[in-house]
DSSP file (Angstrom, degrees, kcal/mol; ACC not computed):
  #  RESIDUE AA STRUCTURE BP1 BP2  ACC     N-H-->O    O-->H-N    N-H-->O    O-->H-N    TCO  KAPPA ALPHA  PHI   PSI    X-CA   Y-CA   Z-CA
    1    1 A X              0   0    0      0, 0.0    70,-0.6     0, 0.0     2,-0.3   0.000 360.0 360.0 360.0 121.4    1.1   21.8   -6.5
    2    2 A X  E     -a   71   0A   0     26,-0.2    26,-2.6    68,-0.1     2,-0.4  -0.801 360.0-155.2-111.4 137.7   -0.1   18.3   -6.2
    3    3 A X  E     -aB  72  27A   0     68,-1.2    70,-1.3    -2,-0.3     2,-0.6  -0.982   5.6-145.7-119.6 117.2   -1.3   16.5   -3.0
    4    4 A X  E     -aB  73  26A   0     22,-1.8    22,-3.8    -2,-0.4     2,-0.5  -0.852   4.1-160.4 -82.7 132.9   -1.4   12.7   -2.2
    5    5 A X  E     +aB  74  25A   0     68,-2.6    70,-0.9    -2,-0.6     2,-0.3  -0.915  31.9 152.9-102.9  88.9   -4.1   11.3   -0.1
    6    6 A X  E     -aB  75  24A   0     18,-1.4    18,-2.8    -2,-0.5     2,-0.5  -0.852  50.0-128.2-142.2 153.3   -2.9    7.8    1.4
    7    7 A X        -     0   0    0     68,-0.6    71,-0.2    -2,-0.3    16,-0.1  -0.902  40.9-120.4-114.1 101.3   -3.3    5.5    4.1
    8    8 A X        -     0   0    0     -2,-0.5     2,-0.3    14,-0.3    -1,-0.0   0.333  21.6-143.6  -2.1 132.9    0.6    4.5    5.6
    9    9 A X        -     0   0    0     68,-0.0     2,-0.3    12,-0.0    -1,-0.0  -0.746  36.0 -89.8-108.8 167.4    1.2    0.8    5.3
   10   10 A X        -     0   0    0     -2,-0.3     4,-0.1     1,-0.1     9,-0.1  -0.762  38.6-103.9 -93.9 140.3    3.2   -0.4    8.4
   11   11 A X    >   -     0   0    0     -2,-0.3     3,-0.6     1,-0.1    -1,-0.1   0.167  19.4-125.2 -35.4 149.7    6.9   -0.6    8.8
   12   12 A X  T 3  S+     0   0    0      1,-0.2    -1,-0.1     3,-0.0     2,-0.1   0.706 117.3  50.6 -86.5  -8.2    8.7   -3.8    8.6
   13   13 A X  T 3  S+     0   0    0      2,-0.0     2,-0.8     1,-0.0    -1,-0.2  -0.058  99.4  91.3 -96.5  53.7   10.4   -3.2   12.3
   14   14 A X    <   +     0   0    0     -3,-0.6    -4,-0.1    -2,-0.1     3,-0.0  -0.973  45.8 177.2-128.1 111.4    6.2   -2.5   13.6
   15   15 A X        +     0   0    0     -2,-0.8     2,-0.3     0, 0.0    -1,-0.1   0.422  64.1  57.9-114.0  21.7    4.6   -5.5   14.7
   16   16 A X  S    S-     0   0    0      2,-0.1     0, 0.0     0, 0.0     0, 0.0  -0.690  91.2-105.4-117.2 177.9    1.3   -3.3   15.7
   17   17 A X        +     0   0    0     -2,-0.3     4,-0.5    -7,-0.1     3,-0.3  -0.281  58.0 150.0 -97.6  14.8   -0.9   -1.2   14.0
   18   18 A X  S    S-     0   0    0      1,-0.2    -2,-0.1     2,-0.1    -4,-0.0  -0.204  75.0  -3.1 -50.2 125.3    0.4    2.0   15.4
   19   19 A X  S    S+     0   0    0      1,-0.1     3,-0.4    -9,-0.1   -11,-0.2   0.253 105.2 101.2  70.8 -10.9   -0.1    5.5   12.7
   20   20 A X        +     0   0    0     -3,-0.3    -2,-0.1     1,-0.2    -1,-0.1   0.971  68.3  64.3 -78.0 -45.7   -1.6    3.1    9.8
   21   21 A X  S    S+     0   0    0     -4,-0.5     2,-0.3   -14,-0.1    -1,-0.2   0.641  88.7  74.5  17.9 -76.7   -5.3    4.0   10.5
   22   22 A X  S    S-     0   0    0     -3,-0.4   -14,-0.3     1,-0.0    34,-0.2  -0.496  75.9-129.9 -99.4 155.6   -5.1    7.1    9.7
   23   23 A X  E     - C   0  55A   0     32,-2.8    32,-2.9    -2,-0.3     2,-0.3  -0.566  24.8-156.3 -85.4 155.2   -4.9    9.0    5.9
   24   24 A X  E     -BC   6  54A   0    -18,-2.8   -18,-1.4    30,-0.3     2,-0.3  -0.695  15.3-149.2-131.4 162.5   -2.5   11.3    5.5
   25   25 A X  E     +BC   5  53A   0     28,-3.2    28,-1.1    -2,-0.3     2,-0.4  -0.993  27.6 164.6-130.3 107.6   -2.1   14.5    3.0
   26   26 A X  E     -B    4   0A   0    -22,-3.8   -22,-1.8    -2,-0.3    26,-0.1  -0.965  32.0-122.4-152.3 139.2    1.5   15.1    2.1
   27   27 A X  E     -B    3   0A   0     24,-0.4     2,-0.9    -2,-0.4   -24,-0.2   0.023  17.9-116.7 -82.9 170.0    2.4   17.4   -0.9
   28   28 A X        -     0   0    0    -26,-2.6   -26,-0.2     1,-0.0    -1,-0.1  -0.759  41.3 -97.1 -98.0 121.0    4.5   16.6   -3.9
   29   29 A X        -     0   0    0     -2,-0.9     4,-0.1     1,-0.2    -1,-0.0  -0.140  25.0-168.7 -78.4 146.1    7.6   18.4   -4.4
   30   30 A X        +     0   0    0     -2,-0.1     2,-0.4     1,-0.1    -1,-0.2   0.442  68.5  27.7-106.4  12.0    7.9   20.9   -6.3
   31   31 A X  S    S-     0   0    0     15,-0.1     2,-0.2     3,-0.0    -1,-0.1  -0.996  86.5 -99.9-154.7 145.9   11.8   21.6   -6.7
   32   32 A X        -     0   0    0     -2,-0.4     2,-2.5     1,-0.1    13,-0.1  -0.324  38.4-104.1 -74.9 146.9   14.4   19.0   -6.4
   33   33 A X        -     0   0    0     -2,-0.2     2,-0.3    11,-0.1    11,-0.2  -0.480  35.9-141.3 -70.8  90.9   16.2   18.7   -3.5
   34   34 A X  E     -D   43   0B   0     -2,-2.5     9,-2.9     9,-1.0     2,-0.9  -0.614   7.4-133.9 -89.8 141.8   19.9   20.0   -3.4
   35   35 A X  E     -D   42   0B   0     -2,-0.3     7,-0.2     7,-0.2     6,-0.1  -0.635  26.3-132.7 -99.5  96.0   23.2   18.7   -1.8
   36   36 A X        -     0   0    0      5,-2.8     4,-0.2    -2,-0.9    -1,-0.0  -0.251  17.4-141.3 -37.2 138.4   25.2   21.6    0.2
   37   37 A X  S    S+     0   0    0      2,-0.1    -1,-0.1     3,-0.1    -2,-0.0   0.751  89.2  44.1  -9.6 -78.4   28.7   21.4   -0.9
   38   38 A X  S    S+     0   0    0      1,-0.1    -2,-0.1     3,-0.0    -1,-0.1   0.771 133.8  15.1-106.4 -40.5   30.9   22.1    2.2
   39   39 A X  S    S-     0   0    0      2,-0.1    -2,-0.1     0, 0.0    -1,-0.1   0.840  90.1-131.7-115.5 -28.3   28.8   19.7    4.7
   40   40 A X        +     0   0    0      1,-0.2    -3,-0.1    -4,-0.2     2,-0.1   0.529  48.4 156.7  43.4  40.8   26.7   17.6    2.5
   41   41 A X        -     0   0    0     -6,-0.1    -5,-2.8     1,-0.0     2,-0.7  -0.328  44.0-123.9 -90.5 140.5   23.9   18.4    4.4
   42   42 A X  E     +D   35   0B   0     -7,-0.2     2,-0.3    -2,-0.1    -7,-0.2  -0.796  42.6 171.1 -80.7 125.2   20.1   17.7    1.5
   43   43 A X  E     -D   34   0B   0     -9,-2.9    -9,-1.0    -2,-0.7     2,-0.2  -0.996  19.0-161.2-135.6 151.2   18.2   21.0    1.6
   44   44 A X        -     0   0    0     -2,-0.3   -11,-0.1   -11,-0.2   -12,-0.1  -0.659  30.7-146.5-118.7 169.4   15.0   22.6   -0.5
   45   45 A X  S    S+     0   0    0     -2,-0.2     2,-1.3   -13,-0.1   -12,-0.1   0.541  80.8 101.9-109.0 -22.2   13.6   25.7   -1.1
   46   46 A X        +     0   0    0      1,-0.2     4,-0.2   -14,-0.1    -2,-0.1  -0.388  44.5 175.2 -52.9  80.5   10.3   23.7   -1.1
   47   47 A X  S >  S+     0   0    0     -2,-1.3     3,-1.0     2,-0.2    -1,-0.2   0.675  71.6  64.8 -87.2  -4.5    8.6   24.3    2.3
   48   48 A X  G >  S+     0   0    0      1,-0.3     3,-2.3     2,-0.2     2,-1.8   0.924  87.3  75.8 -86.8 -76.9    5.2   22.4    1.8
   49   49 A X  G 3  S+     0   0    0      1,-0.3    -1,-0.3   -21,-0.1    -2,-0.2   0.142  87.0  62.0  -1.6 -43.7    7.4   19.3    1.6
   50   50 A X  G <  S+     0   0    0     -2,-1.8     2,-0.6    -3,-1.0    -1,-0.3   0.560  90.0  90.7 -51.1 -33.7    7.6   19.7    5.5
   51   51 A X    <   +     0   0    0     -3,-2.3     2,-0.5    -4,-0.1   -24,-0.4  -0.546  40.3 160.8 -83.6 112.8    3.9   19.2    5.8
   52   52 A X        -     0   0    0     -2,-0.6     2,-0.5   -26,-0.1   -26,-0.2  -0.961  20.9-162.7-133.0 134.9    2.0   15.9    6.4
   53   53 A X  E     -C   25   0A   0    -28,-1.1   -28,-3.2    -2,-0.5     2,-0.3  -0.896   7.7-142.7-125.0 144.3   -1.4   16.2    7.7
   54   54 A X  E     -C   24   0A   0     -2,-0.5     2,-0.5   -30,-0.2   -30,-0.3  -0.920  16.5-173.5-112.2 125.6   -3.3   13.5    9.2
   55   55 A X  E     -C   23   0A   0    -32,-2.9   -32,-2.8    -2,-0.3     6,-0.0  -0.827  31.0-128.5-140.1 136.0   -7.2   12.8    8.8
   56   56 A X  S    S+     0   0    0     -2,-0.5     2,-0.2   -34,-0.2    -1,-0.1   0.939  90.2   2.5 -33.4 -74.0   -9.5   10.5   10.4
   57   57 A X  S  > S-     0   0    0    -35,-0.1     4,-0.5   -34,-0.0   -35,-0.0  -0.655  76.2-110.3-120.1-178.8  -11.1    9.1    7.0
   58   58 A X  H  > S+     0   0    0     -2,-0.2     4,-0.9     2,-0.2     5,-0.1   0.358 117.6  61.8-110.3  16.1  -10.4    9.7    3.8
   59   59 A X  H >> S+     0   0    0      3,-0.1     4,-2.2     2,-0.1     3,-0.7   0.917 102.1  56.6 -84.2 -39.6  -13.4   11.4    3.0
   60   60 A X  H 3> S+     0   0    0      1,-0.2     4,-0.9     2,-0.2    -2,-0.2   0.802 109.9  52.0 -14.3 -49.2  -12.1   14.1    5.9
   61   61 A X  H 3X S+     0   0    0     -4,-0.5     4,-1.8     2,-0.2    -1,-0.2   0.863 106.2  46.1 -68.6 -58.0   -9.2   14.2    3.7
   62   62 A X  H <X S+     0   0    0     -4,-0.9     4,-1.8    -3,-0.7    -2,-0.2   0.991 107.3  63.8 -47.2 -80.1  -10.9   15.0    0.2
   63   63 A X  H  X S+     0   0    0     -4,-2.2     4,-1.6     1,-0.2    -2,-0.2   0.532 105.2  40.8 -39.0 -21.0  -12.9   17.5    1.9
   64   64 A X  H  X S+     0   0    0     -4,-0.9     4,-4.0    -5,-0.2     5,-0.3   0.903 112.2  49.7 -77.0 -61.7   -9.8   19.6    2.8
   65   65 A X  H  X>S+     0   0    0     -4,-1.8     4,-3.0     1,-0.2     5,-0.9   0.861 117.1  46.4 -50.1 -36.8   -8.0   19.4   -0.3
   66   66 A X  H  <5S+     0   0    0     -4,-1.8    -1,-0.2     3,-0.2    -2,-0.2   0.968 112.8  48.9 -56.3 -70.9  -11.5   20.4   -2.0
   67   67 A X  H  <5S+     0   0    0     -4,-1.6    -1,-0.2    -5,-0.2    -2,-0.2   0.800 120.3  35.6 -65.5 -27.9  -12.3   23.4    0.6
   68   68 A X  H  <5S-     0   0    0     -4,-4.0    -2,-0.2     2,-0.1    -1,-0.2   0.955 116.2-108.8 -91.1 -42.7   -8.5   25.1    0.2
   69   69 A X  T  <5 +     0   0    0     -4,-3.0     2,-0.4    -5,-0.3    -3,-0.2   0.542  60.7 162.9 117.8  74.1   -8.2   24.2   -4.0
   70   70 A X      < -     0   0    0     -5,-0.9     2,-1.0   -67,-0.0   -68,-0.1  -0.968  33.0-145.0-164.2  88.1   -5.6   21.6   -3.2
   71   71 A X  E     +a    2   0A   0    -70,-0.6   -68,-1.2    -2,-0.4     2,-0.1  -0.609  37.3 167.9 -74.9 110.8   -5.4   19.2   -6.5
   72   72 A X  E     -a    3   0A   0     -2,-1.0     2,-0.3   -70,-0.2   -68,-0.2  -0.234  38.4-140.7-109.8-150.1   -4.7   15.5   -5.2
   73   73 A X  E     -a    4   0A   0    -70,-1.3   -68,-2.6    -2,-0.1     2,-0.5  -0.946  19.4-152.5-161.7 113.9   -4.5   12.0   -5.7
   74   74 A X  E     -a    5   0A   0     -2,-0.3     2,-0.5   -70,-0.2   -68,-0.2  -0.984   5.0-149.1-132.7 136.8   -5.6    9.4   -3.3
   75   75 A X  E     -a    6   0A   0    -70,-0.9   -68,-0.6    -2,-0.5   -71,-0.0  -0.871  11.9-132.0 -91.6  89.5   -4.4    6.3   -3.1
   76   76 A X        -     0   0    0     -2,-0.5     2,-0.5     1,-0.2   -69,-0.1   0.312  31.6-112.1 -61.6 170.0   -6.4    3.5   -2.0
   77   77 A X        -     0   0    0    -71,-0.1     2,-0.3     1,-0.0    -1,-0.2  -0.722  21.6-127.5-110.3 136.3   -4.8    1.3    0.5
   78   78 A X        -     0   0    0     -2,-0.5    -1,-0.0   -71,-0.2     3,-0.0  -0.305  24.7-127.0 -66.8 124.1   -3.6   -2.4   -0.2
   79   79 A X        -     0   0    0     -2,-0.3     2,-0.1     1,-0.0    -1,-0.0  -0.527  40.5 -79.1 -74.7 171.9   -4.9   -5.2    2.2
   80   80 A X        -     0   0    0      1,-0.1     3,-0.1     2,-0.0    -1,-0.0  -0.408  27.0-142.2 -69.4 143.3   -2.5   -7.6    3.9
   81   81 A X  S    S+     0   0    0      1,-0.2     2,-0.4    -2,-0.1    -1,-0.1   0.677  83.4  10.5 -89.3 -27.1   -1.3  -10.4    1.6
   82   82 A X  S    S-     0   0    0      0, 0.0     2,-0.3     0, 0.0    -1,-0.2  -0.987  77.7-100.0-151.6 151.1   -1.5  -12.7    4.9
   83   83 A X        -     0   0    0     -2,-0.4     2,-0.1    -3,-0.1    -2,-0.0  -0.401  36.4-124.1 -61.0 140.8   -2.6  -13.0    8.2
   84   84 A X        -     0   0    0     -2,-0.3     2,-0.4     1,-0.1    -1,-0.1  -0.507  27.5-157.1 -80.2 152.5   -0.2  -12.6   10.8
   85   85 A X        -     0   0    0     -2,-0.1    -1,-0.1     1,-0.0     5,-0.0  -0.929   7.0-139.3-142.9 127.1    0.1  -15.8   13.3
   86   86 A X        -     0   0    0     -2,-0.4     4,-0.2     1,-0.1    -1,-0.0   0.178  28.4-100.3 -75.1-153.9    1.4  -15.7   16.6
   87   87 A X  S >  S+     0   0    0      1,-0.2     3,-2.6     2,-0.2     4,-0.4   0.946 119.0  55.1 -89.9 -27.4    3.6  -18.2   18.2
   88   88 A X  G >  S+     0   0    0      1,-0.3     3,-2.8     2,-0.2    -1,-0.2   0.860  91.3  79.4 -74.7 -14.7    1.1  -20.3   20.3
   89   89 A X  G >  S+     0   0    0      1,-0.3     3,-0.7     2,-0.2    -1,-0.3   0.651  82.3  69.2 -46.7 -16.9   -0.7  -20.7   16.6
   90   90 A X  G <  S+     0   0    0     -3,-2.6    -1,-0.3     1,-0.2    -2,-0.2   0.665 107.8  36.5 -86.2  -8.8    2.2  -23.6   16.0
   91   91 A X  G <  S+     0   0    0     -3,-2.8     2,-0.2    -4,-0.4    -1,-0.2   0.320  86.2 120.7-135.3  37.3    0.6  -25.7   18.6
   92   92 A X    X   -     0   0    0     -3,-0.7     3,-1.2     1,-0.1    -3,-0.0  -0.506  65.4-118.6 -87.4 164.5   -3.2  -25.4   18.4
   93   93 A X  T 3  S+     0   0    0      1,-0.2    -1,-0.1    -2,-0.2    -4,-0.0   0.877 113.1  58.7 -49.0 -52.8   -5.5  -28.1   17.8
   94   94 A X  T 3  S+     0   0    0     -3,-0.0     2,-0.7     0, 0.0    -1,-0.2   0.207  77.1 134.0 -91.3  23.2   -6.8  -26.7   14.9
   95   95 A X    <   -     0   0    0     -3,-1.2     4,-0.0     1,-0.2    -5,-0.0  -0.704  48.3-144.7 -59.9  86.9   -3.3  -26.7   13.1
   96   96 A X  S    S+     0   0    0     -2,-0.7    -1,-0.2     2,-0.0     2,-0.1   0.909  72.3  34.1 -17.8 -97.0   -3.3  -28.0    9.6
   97   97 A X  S    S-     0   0    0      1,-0.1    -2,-0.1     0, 0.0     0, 0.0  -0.412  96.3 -77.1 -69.6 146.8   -0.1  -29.7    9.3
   98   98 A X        -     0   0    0     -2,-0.1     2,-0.5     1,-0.1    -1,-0.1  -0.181  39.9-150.1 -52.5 137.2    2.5  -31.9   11.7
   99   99 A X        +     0   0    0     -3,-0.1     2,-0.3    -4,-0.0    -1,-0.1  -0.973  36.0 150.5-115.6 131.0    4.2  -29.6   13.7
  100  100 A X              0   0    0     -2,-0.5     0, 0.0     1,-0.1     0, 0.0  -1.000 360.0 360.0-153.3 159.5    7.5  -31.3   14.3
  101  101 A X              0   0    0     -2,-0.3    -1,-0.1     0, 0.0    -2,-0.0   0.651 360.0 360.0 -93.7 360.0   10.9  -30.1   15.0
C-alpha cells in the first residue's frame, strides 16, 4: 500500500486560494474499481481509497506516513506559470502596452 504526499493545485472554476495550502495524504488503490451491472453504479472493495488526510506542512505529512509504516511518495508542488491580473491592472499607469479597444 502506497501513499501520495501532495499539495492540491487549484481548480479551474476557483479564483482563490481556498484547500491548496495544505498537503494531503491519499492512498493508492489497490484493486480496480468495478461497474455494477444492473445500475451501473462504480464500487471497490478498496476502503483506504475513501481516505484523504490533510496536514499543515509536508513535513507533518512525512512524519505520519513514517510513524504508522506508510510507504509514500511526495510530490513537490508546481509554481504558477503566471501571475494572475485583475481587471483594474488594464488601466494602470504602470501598464506596458497601449490599452485600446
Amino acid at each position: 500500500m502506497t501513499a501520495r504526499i501532495y499539495r492540491p493545485a487549484k481548480t479551474a472554476m476557483q479564483s482563490g486560494h481556498a484547500k491548496t495550502r495544505d498537503w494531503v495524504l491519499d492512498y493508492e488503490p489497490e484493486e480496480p474499481r468495478v461497474v455494477e451491472s444492473l445500475m451501473g453504479w462504480t464500487s471497490s472493495g478498496d476502503m483506504k481509497s475513501q481516505l484523504r488526510l490533510r496536514f499543515a506542512t509536508k513535513e507533518e505529512a512525512v512524519a505520519y506516513a513514517e510513524r504508522h509504516g506508510i510507504a509514500y511518495q511526495v510530490q513537490d508542488a508546481k509554481s504558477a506559470a503566471r501571475k494572475g491580473l485583475s481587471y483594474a491592472d488594464n488601466f494602470s499607469n504602470t501598464r506596458r502596452g497601449a490599452w485600446t479597444h
